[in-house]
CHARMM-style PDB file with segment names, atoms N, HN, CA, C and O in Angstrom:
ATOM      1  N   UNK     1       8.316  17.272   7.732  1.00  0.00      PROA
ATOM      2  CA  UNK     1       7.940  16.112   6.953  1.00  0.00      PROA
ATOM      3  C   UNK     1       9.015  15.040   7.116  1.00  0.00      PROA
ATOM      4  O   UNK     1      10.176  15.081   6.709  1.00  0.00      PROA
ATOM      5  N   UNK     2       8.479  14.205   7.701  1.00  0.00      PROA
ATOM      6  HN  UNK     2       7.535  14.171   8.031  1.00  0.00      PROA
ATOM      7  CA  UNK     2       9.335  12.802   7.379  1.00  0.00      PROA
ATOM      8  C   UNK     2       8.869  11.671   6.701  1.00  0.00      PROA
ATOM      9  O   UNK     2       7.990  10.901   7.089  1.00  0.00      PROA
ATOM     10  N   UNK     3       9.950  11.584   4.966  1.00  0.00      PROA
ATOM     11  HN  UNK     3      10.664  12.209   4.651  1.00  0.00      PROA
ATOM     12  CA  UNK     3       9.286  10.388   4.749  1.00  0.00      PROA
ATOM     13  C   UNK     3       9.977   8.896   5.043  1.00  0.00      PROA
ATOM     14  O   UNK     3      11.037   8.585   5.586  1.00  0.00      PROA
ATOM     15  N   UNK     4       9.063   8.231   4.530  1.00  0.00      PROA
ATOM     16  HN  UNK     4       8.202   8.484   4.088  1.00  0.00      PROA
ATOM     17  CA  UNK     4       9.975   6.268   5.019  1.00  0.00      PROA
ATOM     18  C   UNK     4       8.988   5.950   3.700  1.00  0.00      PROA
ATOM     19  O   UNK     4       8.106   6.488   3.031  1.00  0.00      PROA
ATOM     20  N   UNK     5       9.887   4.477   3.808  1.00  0.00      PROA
ATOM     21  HN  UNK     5      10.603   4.039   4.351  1.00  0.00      PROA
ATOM     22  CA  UNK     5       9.345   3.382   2.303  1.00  0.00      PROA
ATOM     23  C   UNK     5       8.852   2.304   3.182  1.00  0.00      PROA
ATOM     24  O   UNK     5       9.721   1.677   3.788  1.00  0.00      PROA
ATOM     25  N   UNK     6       7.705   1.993   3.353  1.00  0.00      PROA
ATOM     26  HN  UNK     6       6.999   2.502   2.861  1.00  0.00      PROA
ATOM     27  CA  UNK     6       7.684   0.897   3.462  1.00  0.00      PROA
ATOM     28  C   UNK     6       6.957  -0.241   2.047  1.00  0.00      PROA
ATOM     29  O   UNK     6       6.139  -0.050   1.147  1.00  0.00      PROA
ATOM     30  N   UNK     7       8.035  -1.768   2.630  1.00  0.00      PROA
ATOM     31  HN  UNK     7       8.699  -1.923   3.360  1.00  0.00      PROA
ATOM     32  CA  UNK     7       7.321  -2.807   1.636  1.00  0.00      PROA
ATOM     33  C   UNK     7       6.545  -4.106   2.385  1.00  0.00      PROA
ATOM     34  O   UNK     7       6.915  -5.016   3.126  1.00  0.00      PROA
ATOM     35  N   UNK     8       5.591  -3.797   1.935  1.00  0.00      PROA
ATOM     36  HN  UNK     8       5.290  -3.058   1.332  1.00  0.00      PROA
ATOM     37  CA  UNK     8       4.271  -5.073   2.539  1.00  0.00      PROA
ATOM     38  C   UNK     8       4.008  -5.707   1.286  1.00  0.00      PROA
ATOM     39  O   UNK     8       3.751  -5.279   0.161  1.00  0.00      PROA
ATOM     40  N   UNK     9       4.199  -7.329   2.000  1.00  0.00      PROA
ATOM     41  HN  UNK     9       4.408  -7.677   2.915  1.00  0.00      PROA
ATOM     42  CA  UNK     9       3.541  -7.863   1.272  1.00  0.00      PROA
ATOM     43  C   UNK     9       2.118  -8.663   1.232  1.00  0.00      PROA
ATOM     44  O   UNK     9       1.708  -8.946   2.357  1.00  0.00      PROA
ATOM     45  N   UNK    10       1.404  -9.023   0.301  1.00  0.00      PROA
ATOM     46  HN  UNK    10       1.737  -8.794  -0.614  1.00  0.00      PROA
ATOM     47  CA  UNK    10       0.214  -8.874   0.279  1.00  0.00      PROA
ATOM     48  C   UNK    10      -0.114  -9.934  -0.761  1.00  0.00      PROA
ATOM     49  O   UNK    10      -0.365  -9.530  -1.897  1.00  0.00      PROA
ATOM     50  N   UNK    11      -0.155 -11.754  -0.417  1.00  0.00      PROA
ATOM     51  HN  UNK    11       0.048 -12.082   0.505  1.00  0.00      PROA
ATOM     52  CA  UNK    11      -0.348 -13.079  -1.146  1.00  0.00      PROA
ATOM     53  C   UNK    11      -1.901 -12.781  -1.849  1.00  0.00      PROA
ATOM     54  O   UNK    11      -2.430 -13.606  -2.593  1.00  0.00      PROA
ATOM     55  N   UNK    12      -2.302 -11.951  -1.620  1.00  0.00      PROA
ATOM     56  HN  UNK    12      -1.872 -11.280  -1.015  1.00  0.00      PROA
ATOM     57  CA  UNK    12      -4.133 -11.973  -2.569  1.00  0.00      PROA
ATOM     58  C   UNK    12      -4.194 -11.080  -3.549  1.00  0.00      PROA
ATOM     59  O   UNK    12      -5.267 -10.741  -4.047  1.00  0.00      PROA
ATOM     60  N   UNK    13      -2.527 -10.401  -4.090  1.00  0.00      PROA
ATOM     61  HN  UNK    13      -1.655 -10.676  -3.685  1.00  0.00      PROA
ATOM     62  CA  UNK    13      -2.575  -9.823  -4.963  1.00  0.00      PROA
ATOM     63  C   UNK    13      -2.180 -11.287  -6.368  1.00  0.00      PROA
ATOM     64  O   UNK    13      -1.304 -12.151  -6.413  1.00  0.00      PROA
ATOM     65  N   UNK    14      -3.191 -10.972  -7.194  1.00  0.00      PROA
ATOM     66  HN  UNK    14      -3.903 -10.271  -7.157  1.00  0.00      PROA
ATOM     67  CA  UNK    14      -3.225 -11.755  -8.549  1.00  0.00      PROA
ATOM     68  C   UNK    14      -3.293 -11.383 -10.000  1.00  0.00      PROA
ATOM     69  O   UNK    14      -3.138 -12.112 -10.979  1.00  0.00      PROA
ATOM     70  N   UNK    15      -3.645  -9.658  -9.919  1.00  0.00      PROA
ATOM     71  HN  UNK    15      -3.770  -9.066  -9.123  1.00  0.00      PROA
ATOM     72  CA  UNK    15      -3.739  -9.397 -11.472  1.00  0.00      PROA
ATOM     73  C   UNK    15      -3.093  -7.962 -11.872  1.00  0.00      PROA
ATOM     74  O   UNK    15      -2.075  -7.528 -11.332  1.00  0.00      PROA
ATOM     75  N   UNK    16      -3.709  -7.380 -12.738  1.00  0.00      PROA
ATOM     76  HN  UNK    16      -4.536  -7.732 -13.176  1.00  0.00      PROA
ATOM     77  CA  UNK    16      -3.654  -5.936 -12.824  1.00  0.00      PROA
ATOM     78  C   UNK    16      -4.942  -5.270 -12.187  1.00  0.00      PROA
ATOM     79  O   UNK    16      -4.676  -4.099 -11.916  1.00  0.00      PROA
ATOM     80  N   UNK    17      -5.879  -5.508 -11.945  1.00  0.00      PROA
ATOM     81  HN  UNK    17      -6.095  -6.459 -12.165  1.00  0.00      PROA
ATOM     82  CA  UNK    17      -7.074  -5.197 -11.541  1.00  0.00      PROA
ATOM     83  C   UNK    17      -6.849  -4.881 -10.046  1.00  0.00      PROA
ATOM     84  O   UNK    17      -7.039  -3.778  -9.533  1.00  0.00      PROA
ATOM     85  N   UNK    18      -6.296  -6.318  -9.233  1.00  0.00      PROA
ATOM     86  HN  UNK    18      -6.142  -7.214  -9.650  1.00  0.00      PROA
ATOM     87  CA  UNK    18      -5.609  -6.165  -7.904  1.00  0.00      PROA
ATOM     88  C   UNK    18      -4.825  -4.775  -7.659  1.00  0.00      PROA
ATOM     89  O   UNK    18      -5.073  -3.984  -6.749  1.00  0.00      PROA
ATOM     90  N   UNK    19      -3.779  -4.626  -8.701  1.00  0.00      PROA
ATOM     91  HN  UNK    19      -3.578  -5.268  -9.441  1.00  0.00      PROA
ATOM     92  CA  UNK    19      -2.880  -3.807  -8.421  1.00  0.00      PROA
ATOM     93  C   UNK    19      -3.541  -1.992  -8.914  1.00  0.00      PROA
ATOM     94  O   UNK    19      -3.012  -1.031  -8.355  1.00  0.00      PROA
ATOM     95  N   UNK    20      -4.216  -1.849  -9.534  1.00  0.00      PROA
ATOM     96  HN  UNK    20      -4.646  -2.629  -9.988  1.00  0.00      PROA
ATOM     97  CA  UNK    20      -4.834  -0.799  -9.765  1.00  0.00      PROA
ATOM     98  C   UNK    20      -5.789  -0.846  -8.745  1.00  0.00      PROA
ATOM     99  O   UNK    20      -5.395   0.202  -8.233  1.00  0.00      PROA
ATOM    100  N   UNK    21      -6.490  -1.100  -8.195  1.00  0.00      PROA
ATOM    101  HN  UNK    21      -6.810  -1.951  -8.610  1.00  0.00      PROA
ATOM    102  CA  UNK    21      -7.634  -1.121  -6.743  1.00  0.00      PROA
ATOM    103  C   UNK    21      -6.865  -0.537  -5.639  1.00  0.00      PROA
ATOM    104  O   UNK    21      -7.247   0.437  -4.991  1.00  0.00      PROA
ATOM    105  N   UNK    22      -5.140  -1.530  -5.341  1.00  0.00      PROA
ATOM    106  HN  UNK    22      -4.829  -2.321  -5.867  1.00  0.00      PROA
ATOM    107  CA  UNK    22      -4.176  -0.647  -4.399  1.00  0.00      PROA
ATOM    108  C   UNK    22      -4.088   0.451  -4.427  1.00  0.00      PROA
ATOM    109  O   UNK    22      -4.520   1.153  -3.513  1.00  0.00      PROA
ATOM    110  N   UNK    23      -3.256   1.127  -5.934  1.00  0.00      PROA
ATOM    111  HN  UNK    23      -2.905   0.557  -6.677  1.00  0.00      PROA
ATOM    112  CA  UNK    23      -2.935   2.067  -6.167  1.00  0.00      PROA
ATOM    113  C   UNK    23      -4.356   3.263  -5.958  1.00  0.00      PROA
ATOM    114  O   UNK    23      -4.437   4.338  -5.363  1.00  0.00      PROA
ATOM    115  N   UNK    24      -4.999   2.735  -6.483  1.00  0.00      PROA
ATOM    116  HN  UNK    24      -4.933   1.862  -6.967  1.00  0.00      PROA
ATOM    117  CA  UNK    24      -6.550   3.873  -6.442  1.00  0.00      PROA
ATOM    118  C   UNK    24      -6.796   4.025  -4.766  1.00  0.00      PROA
ATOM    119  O   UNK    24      -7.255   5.082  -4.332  1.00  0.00      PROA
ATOM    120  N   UNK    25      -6.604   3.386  -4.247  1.00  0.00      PROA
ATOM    121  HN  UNK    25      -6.231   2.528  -4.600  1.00  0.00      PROA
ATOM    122  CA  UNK    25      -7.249   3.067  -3.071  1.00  0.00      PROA
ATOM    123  C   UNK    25      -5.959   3.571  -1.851  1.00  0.00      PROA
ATOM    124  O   UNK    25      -6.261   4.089  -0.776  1.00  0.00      PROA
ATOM    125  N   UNK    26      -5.245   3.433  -2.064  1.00  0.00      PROA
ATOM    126  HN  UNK    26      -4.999   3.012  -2.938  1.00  0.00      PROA
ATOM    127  CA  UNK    26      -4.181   4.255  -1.180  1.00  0.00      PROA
ATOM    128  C   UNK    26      -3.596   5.185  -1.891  1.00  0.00      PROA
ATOM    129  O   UNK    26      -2.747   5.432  -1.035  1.00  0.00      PROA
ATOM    130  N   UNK    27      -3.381   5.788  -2.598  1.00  0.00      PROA
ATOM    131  HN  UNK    27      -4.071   5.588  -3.294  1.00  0.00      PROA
ATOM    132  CA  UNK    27      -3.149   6.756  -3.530  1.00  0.00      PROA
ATOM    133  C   UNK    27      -3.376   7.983  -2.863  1.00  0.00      PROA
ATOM    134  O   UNK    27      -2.491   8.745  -2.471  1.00  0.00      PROA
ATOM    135  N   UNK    28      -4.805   8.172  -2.732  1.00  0.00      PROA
ATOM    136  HN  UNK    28      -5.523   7.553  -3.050  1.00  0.00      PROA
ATOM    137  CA  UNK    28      -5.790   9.338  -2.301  1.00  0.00      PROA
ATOM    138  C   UNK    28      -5.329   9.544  -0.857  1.00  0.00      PROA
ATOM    139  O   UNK    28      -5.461  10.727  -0.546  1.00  0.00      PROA
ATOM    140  N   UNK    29      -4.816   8.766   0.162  1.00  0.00      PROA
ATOM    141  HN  UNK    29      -4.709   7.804  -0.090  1.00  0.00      PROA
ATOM    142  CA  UNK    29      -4.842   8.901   1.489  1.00  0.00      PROA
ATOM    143  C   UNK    29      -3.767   9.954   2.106  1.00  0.00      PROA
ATOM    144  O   UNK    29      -2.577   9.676   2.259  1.00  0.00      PROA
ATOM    145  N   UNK    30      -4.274  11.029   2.392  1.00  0.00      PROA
ATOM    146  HN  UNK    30      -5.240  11.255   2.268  1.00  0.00      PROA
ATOM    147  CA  UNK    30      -2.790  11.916   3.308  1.00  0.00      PROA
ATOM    148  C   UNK    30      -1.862  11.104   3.356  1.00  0.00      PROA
ATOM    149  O   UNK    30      -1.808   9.936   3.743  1.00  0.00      PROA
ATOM    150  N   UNK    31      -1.038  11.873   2.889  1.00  0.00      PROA
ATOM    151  HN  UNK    31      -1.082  12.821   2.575  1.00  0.00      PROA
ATOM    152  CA  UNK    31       0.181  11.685   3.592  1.00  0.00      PROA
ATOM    153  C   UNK    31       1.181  10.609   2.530  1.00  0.00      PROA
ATOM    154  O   UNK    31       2.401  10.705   2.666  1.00  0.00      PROA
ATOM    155  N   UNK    32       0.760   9.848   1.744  1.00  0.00      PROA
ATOM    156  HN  UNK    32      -0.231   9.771   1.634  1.00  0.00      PROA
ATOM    157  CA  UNK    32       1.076   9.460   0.324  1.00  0.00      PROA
ATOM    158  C   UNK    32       1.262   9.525  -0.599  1.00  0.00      PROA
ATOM    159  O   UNK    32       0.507   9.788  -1.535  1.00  0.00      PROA
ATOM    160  N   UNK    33       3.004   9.157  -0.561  1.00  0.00      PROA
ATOM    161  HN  UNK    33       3.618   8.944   0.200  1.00  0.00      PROA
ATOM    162  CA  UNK    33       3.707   9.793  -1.674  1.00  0.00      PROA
ATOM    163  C   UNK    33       3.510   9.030  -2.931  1.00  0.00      PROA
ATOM    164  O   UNK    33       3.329   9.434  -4.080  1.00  0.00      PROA
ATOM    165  N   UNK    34       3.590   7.770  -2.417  1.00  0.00      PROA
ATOM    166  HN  UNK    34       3.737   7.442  -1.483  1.00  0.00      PROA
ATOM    167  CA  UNK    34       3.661   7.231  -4.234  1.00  0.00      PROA
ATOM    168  C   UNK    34       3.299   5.756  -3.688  1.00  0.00      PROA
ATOM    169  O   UNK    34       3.611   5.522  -2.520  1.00  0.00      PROA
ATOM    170  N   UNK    35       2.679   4.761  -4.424  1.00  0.00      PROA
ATOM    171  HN  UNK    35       2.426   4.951  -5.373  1.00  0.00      PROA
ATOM    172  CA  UNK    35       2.557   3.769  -4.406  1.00  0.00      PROA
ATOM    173  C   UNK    35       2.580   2.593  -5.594  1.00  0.00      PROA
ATOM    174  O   UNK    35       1.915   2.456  -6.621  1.00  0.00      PROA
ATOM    175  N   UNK    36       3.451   1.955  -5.099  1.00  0.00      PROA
ATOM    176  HN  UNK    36       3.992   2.067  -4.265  1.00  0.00      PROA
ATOM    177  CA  UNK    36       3.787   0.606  -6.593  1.00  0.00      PROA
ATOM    178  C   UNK    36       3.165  -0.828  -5.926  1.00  0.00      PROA
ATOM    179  O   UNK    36       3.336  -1.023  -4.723  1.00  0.00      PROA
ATOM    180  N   UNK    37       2.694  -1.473  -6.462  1.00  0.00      PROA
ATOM    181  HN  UNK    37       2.556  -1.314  -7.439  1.00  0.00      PROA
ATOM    182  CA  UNK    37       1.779  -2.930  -6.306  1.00  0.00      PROA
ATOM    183  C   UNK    37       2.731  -4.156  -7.566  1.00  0.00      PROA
ATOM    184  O   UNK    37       3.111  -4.017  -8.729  1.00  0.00      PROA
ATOM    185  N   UNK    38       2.783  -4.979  -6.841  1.00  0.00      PROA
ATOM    186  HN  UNK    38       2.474  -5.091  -5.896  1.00  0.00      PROA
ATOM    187  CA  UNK    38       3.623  -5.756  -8.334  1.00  0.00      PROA
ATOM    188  C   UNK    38       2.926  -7.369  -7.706  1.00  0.00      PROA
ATOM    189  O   UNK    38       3.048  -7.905  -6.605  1.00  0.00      PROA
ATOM    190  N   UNK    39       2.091  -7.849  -9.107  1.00  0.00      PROA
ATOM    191  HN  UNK    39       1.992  -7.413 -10.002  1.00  0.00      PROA
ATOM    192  CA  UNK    39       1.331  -9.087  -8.877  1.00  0.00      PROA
ATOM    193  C   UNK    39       2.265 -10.281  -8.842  1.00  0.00      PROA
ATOM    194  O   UNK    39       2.083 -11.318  -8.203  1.00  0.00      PROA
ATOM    195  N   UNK    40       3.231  -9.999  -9.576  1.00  0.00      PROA
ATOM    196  HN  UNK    40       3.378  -9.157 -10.095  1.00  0.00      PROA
ATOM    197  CA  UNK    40       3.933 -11.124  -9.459  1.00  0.00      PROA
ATOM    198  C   UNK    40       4.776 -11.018  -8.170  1.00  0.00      PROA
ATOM    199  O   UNK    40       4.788 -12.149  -7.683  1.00  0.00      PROA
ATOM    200  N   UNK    41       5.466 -10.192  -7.420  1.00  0.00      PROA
ATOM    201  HN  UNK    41       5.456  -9.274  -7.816  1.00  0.00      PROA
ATOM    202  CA  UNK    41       6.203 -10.532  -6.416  1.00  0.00      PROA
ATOM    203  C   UNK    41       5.091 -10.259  -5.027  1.00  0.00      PROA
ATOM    204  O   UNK    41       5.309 -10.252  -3.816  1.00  0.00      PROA
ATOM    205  N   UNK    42       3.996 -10.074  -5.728  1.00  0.00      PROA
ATOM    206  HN  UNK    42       3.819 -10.080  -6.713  1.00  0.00      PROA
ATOM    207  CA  UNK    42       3.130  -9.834  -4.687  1.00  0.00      PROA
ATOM    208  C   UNK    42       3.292  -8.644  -3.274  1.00  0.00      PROA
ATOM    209  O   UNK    42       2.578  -8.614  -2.271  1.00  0.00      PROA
ATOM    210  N   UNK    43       4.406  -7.783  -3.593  1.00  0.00      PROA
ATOM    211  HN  UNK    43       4.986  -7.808  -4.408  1.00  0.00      PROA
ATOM    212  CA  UNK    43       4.914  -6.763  -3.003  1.00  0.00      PROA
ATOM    213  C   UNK    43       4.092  -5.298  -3.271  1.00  0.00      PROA
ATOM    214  O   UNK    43       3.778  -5.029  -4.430  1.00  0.00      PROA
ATOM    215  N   UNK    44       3.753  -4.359  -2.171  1.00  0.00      PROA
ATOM    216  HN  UNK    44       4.009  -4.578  -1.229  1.00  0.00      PROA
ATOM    217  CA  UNK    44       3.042  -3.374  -2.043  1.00  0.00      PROA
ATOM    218  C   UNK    44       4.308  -2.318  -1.404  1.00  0.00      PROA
ATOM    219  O   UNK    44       4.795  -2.469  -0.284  1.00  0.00      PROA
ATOM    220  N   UNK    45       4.726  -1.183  -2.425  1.00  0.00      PROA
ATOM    221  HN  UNK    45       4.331  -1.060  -3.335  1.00  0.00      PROA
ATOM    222  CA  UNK    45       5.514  -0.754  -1.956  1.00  0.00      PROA
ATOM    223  C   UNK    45       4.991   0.920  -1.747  1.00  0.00      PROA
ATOM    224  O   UNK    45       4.796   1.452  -2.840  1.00  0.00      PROA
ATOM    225  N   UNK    46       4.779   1.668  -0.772  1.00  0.00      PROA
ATOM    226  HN  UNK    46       4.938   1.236   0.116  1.00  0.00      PROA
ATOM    227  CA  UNK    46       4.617   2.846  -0.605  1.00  0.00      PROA
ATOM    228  C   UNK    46       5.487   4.329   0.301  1.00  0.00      PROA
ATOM    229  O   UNK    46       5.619   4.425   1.522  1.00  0.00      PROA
ATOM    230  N   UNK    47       5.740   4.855  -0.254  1.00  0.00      PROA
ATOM    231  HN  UNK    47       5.633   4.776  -1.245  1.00  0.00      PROA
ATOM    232  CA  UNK    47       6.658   5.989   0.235  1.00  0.00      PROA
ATOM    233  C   UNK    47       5.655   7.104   1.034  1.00  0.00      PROA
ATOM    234  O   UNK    47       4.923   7.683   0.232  1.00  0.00      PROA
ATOM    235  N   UNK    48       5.519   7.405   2.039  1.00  0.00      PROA
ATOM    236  HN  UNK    48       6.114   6.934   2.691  1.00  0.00      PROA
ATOM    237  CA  UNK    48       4.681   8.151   3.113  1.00  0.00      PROA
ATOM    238  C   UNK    48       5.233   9.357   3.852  1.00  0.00      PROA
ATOM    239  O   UNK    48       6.429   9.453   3.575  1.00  0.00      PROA
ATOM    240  N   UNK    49       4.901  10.164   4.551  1.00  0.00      PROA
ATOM    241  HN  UNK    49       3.930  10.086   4.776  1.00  0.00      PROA
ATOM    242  CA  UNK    49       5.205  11.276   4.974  1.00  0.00      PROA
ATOM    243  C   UNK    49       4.706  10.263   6.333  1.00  0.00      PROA
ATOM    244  O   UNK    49       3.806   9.460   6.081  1.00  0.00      PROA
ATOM    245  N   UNK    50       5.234  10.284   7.667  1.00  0.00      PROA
ATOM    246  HN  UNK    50       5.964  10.936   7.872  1.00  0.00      PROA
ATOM    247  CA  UNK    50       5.006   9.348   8.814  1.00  0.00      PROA
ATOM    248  C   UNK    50       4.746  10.369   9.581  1.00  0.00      PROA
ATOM    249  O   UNK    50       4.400   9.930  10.678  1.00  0.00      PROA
ATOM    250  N   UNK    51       4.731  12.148   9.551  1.00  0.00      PROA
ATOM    251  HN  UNK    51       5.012  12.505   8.660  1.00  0.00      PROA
ATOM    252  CA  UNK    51       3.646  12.801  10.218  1.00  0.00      PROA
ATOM    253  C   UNK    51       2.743  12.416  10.038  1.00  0.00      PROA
ATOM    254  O   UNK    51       2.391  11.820  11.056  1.00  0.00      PROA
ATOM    255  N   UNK    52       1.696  12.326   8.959  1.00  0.00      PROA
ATOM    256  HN  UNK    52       1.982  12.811   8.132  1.00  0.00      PROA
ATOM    257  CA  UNK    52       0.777  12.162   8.381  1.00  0.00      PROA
ATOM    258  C   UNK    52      -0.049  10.576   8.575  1.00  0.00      PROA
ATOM    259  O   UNK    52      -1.142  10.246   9.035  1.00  0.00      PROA
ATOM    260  N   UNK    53       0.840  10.006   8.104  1.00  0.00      PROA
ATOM    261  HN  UNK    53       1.728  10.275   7.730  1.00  0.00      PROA
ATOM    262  CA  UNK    53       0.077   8.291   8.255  1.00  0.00      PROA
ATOM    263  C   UNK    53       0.988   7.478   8.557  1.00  0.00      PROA
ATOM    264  O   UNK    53       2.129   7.913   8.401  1.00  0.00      PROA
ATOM    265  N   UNK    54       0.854   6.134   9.049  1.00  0.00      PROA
ATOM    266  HN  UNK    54      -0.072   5.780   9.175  1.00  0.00      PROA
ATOM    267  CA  UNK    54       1.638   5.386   9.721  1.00  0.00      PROA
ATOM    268  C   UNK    54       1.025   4.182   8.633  1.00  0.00      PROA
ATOM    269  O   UNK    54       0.065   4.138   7.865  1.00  0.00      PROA
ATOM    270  N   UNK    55       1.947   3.400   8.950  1.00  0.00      PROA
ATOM    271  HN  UNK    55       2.728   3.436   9.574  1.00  0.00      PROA
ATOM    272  CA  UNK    55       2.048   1.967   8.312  1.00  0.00      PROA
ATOM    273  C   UNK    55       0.918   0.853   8.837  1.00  0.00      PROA
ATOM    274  O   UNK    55       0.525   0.023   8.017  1.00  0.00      PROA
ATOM    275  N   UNK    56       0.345   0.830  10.327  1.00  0.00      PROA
ATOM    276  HN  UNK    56       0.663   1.505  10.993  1.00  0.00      PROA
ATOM    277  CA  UNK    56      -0.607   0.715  10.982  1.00  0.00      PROA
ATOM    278  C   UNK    56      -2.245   0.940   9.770  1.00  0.00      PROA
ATOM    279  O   UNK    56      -3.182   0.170   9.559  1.00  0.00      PROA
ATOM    280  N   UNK    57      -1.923   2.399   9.200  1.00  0.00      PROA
ATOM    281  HN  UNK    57      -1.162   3.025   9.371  1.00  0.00      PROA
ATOM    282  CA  UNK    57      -3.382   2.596   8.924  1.00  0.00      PROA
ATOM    283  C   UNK    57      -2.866   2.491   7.259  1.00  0.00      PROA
ATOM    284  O   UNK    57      -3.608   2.882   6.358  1.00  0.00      PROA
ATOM    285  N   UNK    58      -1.761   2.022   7.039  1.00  0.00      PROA
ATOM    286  HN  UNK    58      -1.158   1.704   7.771  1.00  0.00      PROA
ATOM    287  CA  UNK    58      -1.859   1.749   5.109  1.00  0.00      PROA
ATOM    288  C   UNK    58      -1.885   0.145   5.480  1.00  0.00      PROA
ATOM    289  O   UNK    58      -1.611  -0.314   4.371  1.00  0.00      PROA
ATOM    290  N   UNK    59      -2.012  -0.779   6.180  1.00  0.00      PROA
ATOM    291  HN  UNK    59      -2.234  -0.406   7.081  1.00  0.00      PROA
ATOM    292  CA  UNK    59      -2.148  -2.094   6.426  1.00  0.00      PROA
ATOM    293  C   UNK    59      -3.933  -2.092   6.665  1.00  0.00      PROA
ATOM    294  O   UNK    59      -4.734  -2.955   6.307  1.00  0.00      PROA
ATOM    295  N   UNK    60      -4.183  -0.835   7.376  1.00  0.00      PROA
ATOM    296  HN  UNK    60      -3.532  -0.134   7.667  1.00  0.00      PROA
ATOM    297  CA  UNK    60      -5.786  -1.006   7.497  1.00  0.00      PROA
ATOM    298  C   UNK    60      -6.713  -1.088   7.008  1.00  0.00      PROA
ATOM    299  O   UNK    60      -7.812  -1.601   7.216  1.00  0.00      PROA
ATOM    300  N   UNK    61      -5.840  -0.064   5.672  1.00  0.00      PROA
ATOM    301  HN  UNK    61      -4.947   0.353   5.503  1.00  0.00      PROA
ATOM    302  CA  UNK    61      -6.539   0.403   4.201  1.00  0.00      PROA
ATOM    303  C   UNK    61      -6.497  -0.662   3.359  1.00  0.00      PROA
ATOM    304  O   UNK    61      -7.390  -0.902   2.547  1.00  0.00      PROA
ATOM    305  N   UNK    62      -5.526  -1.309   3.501  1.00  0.00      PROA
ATOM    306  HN  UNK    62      -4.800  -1.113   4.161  1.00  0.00      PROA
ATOM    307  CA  UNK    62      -5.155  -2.621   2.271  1.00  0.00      PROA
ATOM    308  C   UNK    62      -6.114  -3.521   2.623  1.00  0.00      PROA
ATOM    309  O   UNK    62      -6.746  -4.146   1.772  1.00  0.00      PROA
ATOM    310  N   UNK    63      -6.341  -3.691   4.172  1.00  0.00      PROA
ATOM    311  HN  UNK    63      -5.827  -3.183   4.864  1.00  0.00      PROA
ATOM    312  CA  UNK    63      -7.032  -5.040   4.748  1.00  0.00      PROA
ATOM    313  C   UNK    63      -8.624  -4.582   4.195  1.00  0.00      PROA
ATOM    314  O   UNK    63      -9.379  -5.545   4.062  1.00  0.00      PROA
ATOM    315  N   UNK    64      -9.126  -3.423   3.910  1.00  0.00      PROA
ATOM    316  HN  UNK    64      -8.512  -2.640   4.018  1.00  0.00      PROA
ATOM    317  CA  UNK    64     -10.246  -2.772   3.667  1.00  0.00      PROA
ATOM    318  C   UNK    64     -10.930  -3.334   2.175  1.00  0.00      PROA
ATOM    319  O   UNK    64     -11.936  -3.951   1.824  1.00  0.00      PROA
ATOM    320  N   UNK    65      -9.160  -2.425   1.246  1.00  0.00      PROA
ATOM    321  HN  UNK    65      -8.343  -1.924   1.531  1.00  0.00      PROA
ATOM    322  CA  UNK    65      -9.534  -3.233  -0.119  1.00  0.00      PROA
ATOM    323  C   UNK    65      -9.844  -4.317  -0.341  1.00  0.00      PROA
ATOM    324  O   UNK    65     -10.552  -4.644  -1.293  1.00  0.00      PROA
ATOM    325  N   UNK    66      -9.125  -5.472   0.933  1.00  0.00      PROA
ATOM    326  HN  UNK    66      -8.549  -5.206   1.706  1.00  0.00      PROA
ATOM    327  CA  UNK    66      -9.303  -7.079   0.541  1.00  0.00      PROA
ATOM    328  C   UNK    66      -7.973  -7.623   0.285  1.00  0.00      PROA
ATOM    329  O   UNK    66      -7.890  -8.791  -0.096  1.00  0.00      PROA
ATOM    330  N   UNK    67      -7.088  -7.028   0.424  1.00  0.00      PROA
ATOM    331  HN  UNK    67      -7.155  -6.080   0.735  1.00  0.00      PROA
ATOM    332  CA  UNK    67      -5.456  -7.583   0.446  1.00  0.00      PROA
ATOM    333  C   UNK    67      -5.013  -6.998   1.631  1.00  0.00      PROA
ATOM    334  O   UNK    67      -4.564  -5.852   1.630  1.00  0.00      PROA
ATOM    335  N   UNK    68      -5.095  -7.668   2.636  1.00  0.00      PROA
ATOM    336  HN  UNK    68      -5.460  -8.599   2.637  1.00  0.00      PROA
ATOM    337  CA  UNK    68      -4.550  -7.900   3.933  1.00  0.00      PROA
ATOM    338  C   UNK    68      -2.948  -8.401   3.525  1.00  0.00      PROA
ATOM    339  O   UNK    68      -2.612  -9.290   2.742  1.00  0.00      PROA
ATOM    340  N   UNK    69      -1.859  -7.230   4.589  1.00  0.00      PROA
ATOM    341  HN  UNK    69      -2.132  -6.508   5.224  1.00  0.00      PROA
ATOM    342  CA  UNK    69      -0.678  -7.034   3.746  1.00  0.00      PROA
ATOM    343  C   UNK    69       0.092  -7.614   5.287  1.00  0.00      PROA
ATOM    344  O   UNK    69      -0.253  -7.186   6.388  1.00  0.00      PROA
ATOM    345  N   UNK    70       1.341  -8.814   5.048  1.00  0.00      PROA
ATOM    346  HN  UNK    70       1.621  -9.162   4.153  1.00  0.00      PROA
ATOM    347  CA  UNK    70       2.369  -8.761   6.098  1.00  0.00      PROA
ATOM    348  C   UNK    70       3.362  -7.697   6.146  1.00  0.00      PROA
ATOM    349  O   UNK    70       3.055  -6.742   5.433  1.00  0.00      PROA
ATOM    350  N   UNK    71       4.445  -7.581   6.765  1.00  0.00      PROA
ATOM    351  HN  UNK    71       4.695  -8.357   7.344  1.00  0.00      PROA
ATOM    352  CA  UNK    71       5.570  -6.653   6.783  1.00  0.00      PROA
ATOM    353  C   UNK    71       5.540  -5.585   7.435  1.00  0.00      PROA
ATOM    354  OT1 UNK    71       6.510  -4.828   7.426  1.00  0.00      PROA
TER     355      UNK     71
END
């Protein structure tokens, strides 16, 4: 197991609603350890196991929810 942090950010986050949709929505995905969403700095921060999933497909997932993430 190897984990990493990555932080993406993500300008179409605006509420609590936003940030609970992240969390629900990448939460569930292999390989995901923990995930924090913050509306005001507009930052998506998730801790991953990088056997498992790459940063590639938690950018894919975000772009899915509707917050298409830089970083």
């Amino acid at each position: 197991m190897s984990k990493t942090t990555a932080k993406l950010v993500s300008p179409d986050i605006s509420c609590m609603h936003c940030v609970m949709t992240i969390k629900n929505g990448l939460g569930p995905m292999e390989g995901i350890e923990s995930v924090d969403a913050n509306q005001e700095t507009k930052e998506v921060t998730v801790e991953f196991d990088t056997d498992k999933v790459g940063v590639d497909d938690i950018k894919a997932k975000l772009a899915e929810l509707g917050y298409p993430a830089q970083g």
